[in-house]
KOLZA-407933 format. One record per residue: x, y, z of N, C-alpha, C, O in turn; residue number from 1. Coordinates in steps of 0.001 Angstrom, whole numbers, plus 500000, padded with zeros to 6 digits. Layout:
n_X | n_Y | n_Z | ca_X | ca_Y | ca_Z | c_X | c_Y | c_Z | o_X | o_Y | o_Z | nr
X | Y | Z | X | Y | Z | X | Y | Z | X | Y | Z | NUM
...
! end
This chain:
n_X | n_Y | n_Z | ca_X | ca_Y | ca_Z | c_X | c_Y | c_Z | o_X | o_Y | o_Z | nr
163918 | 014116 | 737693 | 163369 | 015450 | 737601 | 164487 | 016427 | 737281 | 165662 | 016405 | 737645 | 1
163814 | 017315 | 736486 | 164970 | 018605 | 736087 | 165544 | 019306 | 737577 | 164951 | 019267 | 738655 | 2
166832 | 019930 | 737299 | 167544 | 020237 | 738570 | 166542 | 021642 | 738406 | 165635 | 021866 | 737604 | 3
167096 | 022462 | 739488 | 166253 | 024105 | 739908 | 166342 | 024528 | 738743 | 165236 | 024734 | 738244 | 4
167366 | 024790 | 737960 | 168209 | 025778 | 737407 | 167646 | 025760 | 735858 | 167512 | 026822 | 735250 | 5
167256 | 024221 | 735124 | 165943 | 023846 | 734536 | 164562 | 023898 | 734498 | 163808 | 023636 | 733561 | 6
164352 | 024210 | 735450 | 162768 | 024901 | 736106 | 162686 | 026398 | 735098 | 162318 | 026846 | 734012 | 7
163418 | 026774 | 736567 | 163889 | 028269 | 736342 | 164198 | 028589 | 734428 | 164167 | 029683 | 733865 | 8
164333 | 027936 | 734129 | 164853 | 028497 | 732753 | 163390 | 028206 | 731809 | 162906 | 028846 | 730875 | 9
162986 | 027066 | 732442 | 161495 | 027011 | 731453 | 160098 | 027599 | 732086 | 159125 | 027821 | 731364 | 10
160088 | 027867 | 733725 | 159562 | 029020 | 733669 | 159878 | 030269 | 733192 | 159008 | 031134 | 733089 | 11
161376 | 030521 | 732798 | 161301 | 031903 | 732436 | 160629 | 031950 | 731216 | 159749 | 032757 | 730917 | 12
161196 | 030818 | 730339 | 160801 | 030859 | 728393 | 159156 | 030879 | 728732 | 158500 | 031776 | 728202 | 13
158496 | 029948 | 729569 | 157216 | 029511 | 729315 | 156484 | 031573 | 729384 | 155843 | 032031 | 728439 | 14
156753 | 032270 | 730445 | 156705 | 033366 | 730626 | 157132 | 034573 | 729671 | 156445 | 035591 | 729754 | 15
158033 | 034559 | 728913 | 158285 | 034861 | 727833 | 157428 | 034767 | 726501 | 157293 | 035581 | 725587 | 16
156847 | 033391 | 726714 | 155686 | 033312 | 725479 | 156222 | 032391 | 724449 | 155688 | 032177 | 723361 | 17
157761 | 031655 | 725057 | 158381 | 030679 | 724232 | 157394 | 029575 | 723754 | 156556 | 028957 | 724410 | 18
157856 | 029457 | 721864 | 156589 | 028570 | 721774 | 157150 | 027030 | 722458 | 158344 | 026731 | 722461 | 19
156318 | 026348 | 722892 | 156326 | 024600 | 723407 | 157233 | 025178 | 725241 | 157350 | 024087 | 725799 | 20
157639 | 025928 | 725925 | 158473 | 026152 | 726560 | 157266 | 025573 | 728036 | 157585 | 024644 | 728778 | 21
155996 | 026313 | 728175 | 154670 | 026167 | 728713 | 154360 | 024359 | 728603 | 154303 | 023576 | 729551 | 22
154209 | 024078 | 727267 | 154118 | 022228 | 727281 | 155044 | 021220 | 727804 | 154804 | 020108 | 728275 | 23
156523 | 022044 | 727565 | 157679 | 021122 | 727921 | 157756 | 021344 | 729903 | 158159 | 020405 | 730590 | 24
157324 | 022645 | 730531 | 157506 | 022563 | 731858 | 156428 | 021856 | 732189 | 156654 | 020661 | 732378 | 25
155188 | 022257 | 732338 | 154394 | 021364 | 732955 | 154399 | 020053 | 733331 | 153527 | 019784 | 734156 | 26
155184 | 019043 | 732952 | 155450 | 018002 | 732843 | 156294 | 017999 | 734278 | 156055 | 017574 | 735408 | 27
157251 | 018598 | 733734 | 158154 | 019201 | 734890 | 157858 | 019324 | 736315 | 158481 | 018777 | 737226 | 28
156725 | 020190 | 736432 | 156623 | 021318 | 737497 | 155224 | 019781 | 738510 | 155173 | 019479 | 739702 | 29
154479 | 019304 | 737446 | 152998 | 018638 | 737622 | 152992 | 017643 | 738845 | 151987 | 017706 | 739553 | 30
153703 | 016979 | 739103 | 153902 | 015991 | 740279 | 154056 | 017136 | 741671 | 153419 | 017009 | 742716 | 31
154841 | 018011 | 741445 | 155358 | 018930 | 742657 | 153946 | 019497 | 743322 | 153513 | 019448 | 744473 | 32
153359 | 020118 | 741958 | 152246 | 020676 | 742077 | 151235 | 020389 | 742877 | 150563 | 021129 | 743595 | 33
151170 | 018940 | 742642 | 150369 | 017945 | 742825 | 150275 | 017552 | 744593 | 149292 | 017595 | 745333 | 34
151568 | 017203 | 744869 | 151998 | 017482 | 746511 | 151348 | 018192 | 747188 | 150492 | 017993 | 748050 | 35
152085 | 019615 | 746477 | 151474 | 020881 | 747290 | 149801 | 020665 | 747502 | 149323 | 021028 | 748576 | 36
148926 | 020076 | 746479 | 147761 | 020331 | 745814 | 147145 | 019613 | 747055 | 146192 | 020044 | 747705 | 37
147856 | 018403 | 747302 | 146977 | 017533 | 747648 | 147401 | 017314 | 749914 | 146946 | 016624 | 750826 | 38
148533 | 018445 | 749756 | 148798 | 019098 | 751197 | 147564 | 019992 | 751665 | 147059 | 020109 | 752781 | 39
147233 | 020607 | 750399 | 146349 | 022316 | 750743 | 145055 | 021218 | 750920 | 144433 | 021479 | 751950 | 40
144570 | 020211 | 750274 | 143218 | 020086 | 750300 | 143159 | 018385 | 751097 | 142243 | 017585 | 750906 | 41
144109 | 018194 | 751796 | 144323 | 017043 | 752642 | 142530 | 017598 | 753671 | 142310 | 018781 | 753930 | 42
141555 | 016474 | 754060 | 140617 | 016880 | 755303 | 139797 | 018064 | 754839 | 139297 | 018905 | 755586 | 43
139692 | 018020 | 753117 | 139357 | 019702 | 752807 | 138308 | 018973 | 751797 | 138578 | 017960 | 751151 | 44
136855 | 019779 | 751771 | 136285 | 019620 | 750716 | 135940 | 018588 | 749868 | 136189 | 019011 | 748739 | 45
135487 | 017426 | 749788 | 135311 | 016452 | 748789 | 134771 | 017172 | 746977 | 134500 | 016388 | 746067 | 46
134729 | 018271 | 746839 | 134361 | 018911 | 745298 | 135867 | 019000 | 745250 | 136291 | 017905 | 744882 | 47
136540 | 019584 | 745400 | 137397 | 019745 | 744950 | 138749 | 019297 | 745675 | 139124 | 019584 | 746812 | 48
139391 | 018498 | 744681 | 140594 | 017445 | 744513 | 141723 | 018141 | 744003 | 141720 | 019166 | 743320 | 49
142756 | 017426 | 744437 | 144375 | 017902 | 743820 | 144439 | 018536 | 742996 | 144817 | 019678 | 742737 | 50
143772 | 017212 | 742235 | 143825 | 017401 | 740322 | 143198 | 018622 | 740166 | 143882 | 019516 | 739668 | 51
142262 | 018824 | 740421 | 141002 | 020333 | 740118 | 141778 | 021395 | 740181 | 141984 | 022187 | 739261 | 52
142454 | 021449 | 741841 | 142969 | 022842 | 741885 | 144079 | 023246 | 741684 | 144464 | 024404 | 741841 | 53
145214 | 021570 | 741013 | 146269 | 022064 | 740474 | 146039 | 022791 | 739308 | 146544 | 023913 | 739357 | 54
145240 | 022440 | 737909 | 144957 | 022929 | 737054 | 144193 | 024188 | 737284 | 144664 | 025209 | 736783 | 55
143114 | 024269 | 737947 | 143040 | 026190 | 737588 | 144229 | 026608 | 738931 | 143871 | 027658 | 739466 | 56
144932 | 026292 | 739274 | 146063 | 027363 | 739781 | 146836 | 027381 | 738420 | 147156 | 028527 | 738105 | 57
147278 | 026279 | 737403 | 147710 | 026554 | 736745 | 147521 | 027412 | 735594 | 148168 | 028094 | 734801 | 58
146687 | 027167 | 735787 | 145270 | 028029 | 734223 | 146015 | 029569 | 734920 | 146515 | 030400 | 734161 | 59
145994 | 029725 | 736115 | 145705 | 031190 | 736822 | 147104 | 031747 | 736964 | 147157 | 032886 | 737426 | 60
148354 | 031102 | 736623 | 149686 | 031309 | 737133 | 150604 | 031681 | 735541 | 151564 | 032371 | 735197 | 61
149594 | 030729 | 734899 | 150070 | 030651 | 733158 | 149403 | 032350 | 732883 | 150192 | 033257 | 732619 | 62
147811 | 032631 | 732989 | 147470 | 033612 | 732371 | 148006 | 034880 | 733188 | 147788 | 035991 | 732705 | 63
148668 | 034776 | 734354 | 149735 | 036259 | 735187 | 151319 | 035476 | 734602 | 152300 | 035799 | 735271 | 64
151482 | 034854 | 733851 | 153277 | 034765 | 733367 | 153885 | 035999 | 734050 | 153707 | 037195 | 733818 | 65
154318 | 035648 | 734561 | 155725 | 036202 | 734909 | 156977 | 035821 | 734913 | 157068 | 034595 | 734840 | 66
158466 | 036639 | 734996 | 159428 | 036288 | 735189 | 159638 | 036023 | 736404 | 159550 | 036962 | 737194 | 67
160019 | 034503 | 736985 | 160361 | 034082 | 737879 | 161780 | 033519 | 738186 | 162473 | 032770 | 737497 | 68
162084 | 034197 | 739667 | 163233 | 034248 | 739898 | 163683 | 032858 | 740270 | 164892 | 032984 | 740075 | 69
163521 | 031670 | 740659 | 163746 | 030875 | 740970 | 162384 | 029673 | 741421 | 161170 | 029879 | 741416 | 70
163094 | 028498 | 741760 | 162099 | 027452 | 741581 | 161033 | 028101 | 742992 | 159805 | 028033 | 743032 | 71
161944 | 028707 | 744043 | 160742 | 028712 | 745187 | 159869 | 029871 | 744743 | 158697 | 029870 | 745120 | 72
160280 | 030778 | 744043 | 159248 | 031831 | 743815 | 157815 | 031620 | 743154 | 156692 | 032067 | 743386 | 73
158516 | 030485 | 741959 | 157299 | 030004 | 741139 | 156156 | 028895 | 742246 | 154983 | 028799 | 741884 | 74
156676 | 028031 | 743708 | 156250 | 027424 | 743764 | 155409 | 028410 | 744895 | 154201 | 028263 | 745086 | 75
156064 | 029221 | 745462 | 155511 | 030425 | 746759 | 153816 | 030755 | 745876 | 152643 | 030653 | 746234 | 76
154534 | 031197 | 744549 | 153022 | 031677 | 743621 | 152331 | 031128 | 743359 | 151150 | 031473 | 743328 | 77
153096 | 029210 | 742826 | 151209 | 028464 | 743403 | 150631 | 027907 | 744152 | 149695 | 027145 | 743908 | 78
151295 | 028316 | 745739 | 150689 | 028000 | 747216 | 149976 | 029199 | 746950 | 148771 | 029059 | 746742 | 79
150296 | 029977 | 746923 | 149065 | 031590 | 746855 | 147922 | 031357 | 745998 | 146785 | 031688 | 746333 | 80
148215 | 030763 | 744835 | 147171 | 030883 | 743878 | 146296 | 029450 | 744934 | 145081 | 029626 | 745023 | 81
146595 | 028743 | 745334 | 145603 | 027236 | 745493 | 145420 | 027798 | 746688 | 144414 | 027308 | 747202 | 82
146154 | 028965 | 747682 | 144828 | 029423 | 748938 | 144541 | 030228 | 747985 | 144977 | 029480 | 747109 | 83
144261 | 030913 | 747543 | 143307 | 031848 | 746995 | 141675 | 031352 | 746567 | 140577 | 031804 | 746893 | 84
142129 | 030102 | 745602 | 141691 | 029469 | 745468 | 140316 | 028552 | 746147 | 139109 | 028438 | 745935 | 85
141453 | 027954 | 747172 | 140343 | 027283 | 748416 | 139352 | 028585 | 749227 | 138223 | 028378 | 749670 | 86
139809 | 029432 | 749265 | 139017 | 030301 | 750085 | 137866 | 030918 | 749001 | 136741 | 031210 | 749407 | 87
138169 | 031047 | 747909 | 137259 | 031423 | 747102 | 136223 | 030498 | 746922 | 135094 | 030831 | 746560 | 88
136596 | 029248 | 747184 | 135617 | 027800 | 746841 | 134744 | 027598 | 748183 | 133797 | 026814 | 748252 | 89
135338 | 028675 | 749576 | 134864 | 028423 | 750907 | 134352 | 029249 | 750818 | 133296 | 029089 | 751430 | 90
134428 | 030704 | 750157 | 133603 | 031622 | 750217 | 132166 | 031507 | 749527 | 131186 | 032140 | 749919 | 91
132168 | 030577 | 748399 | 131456 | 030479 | 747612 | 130318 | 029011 | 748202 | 129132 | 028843 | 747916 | 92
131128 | 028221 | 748995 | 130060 | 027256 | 749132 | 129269 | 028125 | 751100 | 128185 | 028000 | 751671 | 93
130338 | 028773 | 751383 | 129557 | 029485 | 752658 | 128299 | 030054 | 752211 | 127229 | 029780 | 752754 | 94
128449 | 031053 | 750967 | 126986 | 031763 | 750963 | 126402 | 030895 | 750045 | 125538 | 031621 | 749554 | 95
126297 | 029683 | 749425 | 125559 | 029138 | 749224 | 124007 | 028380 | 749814 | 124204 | 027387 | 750515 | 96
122402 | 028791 | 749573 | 121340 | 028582 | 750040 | 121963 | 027060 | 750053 | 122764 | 026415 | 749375 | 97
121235 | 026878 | 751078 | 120994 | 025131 | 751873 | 119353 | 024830 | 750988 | 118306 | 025377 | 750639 | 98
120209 | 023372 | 750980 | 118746 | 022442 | 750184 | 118416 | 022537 | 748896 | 118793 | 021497 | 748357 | 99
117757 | 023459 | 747892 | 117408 | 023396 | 746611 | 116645 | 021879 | 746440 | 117137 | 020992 | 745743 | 100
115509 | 021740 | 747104 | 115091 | 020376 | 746854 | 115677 | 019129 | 746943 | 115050 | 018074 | 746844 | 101
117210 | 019255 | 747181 | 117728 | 017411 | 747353 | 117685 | 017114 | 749006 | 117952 | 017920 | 749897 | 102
117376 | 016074 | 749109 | 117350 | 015383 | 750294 | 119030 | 015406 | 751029 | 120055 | 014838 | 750652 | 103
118833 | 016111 | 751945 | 120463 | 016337 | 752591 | 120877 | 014665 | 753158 | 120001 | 014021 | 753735 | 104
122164 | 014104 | 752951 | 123304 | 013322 | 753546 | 123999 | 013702 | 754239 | 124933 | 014469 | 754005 | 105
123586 | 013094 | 755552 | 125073 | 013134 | 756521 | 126169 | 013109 | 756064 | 126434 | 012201 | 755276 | 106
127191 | 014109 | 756407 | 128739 | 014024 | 755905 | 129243 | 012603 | 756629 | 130280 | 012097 | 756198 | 107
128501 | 011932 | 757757 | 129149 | 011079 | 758413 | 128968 | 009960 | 757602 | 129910 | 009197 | 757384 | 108
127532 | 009727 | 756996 | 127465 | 008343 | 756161 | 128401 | 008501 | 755087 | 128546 | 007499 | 754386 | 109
129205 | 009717 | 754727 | 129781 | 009701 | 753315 | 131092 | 009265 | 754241 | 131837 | 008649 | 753479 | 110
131532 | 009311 | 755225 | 132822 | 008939 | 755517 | 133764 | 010594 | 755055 | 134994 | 010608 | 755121 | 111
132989 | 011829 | 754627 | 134243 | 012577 | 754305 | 134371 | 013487 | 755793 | 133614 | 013294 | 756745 | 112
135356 | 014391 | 755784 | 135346 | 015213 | 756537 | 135793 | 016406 | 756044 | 136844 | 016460 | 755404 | 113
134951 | 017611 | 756319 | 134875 | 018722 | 755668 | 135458 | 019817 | 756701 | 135026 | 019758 | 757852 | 114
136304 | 020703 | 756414 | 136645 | 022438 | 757585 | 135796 | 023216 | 757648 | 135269 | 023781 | 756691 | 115
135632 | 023306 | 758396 | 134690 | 024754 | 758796 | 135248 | 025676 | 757910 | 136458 | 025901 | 757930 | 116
134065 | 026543 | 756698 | 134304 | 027561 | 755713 | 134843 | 028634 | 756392 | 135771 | 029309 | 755945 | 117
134003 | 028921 | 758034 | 134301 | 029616 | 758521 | 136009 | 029666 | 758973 | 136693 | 030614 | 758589 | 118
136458 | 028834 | 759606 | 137825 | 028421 | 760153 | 138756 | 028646 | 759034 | 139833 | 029071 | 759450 | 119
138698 | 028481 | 757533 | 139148 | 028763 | 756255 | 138870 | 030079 | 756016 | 139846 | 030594 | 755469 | 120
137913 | 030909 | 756192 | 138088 | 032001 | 756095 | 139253 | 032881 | 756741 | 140113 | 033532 | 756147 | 121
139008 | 032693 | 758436 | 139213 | 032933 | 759265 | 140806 | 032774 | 759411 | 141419 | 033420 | 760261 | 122
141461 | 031852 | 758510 | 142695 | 031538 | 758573 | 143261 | 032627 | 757660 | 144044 | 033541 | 757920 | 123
142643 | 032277 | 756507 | 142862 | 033390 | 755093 | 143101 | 035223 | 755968 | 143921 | 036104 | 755712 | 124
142116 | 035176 | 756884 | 142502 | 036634 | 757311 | 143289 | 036770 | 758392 | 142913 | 037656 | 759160 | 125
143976 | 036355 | 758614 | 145283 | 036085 | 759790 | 146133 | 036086 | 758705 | 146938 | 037013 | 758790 | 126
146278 | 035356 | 757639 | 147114 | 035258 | 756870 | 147286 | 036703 | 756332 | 148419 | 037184 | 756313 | 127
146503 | 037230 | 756010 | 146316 | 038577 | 755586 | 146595 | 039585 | 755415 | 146833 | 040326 | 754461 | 128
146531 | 039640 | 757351 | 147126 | 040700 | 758504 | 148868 | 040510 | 758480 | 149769 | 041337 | 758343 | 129
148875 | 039097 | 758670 | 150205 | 038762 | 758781 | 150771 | 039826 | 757653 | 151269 | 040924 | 757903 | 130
150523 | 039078 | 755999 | 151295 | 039674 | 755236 | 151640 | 041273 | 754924 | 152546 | 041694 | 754206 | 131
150413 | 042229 | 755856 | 150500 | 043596 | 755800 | 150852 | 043587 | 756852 | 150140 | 044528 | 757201 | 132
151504 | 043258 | 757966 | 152147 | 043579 | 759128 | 154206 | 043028 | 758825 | 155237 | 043632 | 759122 | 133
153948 | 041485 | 758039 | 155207 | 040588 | 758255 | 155233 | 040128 | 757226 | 155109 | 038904 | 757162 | 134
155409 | 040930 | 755947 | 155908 | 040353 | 755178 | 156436 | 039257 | 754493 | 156119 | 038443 | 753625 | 135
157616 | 039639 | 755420 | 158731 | 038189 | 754616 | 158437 | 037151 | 756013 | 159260 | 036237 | 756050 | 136
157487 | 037125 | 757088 | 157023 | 035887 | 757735 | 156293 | 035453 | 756928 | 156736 | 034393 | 756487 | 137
154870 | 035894 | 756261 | 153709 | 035591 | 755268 | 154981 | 034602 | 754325 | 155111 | 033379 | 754269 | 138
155740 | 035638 | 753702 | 156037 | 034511 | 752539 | 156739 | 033702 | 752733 | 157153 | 033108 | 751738 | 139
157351 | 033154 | 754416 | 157680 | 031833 | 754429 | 156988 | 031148 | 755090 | 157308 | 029992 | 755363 | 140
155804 | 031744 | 755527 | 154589 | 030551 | 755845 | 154067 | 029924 | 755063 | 153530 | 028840 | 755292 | 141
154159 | 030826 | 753326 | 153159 | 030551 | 752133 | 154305 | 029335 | 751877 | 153815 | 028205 | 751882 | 142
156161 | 029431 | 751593 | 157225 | 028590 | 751164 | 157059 | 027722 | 752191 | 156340 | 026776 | 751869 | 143
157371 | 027695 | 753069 | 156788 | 026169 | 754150 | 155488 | 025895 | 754527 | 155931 | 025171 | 755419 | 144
154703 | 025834 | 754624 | 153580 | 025402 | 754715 | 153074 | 024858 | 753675 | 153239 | 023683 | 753348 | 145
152085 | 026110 | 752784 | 151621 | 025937 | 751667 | 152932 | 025375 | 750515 | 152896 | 024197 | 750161 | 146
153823 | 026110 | 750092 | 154262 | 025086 | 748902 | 156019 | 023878 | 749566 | 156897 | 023486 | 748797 | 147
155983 | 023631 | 750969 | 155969 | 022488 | 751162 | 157848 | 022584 | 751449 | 158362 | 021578 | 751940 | 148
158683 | 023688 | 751152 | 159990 | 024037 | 751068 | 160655 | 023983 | 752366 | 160101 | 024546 | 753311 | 149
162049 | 023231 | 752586 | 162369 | 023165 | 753842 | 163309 | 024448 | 754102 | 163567 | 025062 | 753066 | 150
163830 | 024934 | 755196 | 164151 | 025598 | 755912 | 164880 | 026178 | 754740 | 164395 | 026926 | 753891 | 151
166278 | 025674 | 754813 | 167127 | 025652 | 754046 | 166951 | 026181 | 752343 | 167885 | 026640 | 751685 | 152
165921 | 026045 | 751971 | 165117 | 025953 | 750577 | 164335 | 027184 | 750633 | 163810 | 027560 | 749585 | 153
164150 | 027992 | 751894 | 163661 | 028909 | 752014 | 164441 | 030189 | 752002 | 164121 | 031249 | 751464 | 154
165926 | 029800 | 752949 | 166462 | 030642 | 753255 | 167971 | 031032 | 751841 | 168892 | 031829 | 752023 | 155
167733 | 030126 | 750487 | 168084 | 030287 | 749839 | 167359 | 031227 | 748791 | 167999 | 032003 | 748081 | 156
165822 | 031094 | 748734 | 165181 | 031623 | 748086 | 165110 | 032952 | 748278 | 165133 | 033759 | 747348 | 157
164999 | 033333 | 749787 | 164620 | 034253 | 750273 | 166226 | 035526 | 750676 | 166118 | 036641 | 751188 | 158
167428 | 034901 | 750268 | 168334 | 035376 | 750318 | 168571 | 035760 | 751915 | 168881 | 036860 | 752372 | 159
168341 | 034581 | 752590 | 168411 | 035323 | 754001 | 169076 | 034147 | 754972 | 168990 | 032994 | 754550 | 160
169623 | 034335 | 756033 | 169974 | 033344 | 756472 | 169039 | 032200 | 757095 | 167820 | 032322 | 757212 | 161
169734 | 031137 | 757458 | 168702 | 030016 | 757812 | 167983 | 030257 | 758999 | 166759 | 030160 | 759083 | 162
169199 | 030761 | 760468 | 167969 | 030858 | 761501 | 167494 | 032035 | 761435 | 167262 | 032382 | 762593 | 163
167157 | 033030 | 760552 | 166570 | 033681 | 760329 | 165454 | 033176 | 759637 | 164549 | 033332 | 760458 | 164
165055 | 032765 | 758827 | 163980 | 031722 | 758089 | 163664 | 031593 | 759914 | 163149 | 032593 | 760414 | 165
163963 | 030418 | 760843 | 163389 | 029609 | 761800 | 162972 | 030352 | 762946 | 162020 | 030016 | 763651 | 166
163995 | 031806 | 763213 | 163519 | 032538 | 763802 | 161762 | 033594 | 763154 | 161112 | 034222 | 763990 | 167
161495 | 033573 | 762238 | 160270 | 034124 | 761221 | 159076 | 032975 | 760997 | 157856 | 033139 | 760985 | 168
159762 | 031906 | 760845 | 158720 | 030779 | 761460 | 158278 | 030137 | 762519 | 157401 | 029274 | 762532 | 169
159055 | 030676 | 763668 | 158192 | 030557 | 764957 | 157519 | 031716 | 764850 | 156297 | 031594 | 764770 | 170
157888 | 032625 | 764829 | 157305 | 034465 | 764788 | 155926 | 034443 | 764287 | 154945 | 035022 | 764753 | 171
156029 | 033547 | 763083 | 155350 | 033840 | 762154 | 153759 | 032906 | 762888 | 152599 | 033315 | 762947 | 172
154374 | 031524 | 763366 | 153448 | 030905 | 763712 | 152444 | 030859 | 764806 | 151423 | 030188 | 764956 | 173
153262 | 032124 | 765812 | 153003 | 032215 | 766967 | 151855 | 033310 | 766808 | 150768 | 033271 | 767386 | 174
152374 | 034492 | 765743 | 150869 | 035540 | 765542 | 149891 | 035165 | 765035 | 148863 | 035837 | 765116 | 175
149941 | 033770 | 764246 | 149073 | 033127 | 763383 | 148167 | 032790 | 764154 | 147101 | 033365 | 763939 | 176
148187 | 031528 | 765605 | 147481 | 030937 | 766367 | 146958 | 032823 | 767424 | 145787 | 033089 | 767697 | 177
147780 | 033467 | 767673 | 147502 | 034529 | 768315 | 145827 | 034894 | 768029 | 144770 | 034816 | 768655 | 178
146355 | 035393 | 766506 | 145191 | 036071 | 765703 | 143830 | 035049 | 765562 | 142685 | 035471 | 765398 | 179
144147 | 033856 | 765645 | 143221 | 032913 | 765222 | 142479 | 032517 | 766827 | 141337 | 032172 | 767130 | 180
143636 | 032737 | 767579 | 142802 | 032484 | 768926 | 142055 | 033949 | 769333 | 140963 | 033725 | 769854 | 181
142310 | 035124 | 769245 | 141786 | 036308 | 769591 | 139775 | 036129 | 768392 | 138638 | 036550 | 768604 | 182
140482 | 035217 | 767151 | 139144 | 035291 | 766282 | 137825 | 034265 | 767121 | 136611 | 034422 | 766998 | 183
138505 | 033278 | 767922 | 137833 | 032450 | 768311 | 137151 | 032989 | 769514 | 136037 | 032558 | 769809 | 184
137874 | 034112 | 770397 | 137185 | 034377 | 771655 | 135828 | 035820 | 771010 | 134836 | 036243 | 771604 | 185
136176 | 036062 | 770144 | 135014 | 037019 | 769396 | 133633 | 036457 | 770214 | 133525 | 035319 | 770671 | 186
132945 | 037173 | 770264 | 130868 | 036826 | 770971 | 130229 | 036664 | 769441 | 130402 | 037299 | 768401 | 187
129332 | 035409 | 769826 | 128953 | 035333 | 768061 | 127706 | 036190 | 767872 | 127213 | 036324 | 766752 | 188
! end
């Protein structure tokens, strides 16, 4: 695999509008992607697969080109784009009418296991809060979590020191379950 510094240079061209620069990264970037892809939708959804939501994150990351500063920025932007993504696909199968004439299947005879749309929502808006309260916690929950970057990989990206990164990821994780436990004691 190309080092960072190769990324970085063909996301910048691909962003630029360089012709073949877009064909020659993808290749590149597609396995990584794929990780992340198949982290975000691990226990998630049987419609939609790795493959699915690597490509429209990509469809969605290609048509906002931007200049990107480095490999974690580009990868921070498509953990954002694939939650965006999933929650839009949770939002969309939540208000979806039940039945339309087919005979319903147990999720249990299919062997899959599906998240609560709600619990996916519900995460998405913790996440939310976070990022209009904590900033630079949000965006190393989005760099470790969602696109998969270790400590170190964060605290380079993020120009900041390391236990600073670890001090922002307990911080970060601790308002997360906070917010998510305050959502759970709600009266339905």
């Amino acid at each position: 695999m190309a080092d960072n510094l190769d990324i970085t240079q063909l996301l910048n061209a691909a962003a630029d509008g360089m012709p073949g620069a877009a064909d020659r990264l993808l290749p590149v970037v597609y396995e990584e992607l794929r990780c992340l892809a198949r982290r975000q939708v691990s226990g998630s959804t049987p419609t939609l697969g790795p493959t699915a939501l690597v490509h429209e994150a990509w469809l969605r990351l290609s048509a906002n080109a931007t200049t990107w500063n480095h490999r974690g920025h580009f990868f921070g932007a498509a953990a954002q784009a694939m939650r965006r993504i999933l929650v839009e696909h949770a939002r969309a199968r939540s208000a979806q009418k039940r039945g339309g004439g087919v005979a319903p299947v147990p999720l249990d005879e299919l062997g899959v296991v599906t998240p609560d749309a709600d619990e996916l929502l519900d995460l998405d808006a913790a996440l939310a809060e976070l990022e209009r309260n904590h900033p630079r916690q949000a965006q190393i929950v989005l760099l470790r979590y969602f696109a998969g970057l270790q400590v170190e990989e964060i605290a380079t990206a993020l120009e900041v020191s390391v236990g600073t990164v670890e001090r922002d990821w307990r911080l970060a994780r601790a308002r997360l379950q906070r917010t998510l436990w305050d959502r759970d004691q709600r009266p339905t």
